[in-house]
C-alpha positions as CSV (number, residue, x, y, z in Angstrom):
1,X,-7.1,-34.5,3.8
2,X,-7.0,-33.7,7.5
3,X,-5.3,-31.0,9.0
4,X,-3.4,-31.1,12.1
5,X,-2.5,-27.1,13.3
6,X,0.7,-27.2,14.2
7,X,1.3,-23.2,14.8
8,X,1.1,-19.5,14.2
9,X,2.6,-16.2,13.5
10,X,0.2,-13.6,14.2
11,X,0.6,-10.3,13.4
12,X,-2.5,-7.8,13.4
13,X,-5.1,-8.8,10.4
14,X,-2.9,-11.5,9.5
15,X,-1.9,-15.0,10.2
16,X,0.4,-16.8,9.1
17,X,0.1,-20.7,10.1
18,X,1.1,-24.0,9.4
19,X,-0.4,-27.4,9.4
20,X,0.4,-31.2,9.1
21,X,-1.6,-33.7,7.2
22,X,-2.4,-37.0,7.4
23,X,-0.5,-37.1,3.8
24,X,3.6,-36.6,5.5
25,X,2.9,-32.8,4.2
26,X,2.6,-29.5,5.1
27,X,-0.1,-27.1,4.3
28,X,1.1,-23.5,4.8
29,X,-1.1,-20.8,5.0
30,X,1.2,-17.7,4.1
31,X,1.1,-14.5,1.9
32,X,0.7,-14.8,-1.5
33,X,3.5,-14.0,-4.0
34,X,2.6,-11.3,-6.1
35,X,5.6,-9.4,-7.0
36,X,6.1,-10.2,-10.4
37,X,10.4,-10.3,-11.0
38,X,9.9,-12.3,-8.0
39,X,7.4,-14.6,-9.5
40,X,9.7,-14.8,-12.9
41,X,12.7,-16.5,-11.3
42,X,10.5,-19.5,-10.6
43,X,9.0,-22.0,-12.5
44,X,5.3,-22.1,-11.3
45,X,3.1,-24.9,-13.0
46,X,-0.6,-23.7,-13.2
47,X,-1.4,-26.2,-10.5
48,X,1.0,-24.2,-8.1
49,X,1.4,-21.6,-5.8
50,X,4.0,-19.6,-4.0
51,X,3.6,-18.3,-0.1
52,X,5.8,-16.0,1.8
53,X,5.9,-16.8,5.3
54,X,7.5,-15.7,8.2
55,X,11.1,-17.2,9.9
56,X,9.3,-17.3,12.7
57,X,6.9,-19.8,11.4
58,X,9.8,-22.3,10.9
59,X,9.8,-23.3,15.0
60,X,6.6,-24.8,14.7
61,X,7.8,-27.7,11.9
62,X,9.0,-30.9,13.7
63,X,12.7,-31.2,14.6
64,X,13.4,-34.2,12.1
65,X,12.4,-31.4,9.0
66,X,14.4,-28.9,10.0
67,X,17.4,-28.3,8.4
């Protein structure tokens, strides 16, 4: 998979960013979910993940994906 940076959200020691691939997807990196009743109202398969990510980090995806 390549990655093609498309921006981040920096904050101090952390960095929020996101990425296009050669795939038509998105690779978000983000802060993982941790909070637990969070985590409960959705259904995770092992092979997934949730990310919290800024609003700010939304600019950066390509007019045509944003709703």
């Amino acid at each position: 998979m390549r990655l093609e940076f498309l921006g981040k959200e920096s904050r101090v020691g952390e960095s929020p960013t996101l990425y296009a691939t050669d795939r038509g997807t998105y690779v978000i990196q983000g802060w993982k979910v941790t909070d637990p009743a969070a985590r409960a109202t959705m259904a995770l398969p092992d092979h997934e993940d949730a990310v919290e990510i800024p609003a700010g980090l939304v600019r950066f995806f390509p007019e045509e994906h944003r709703r």
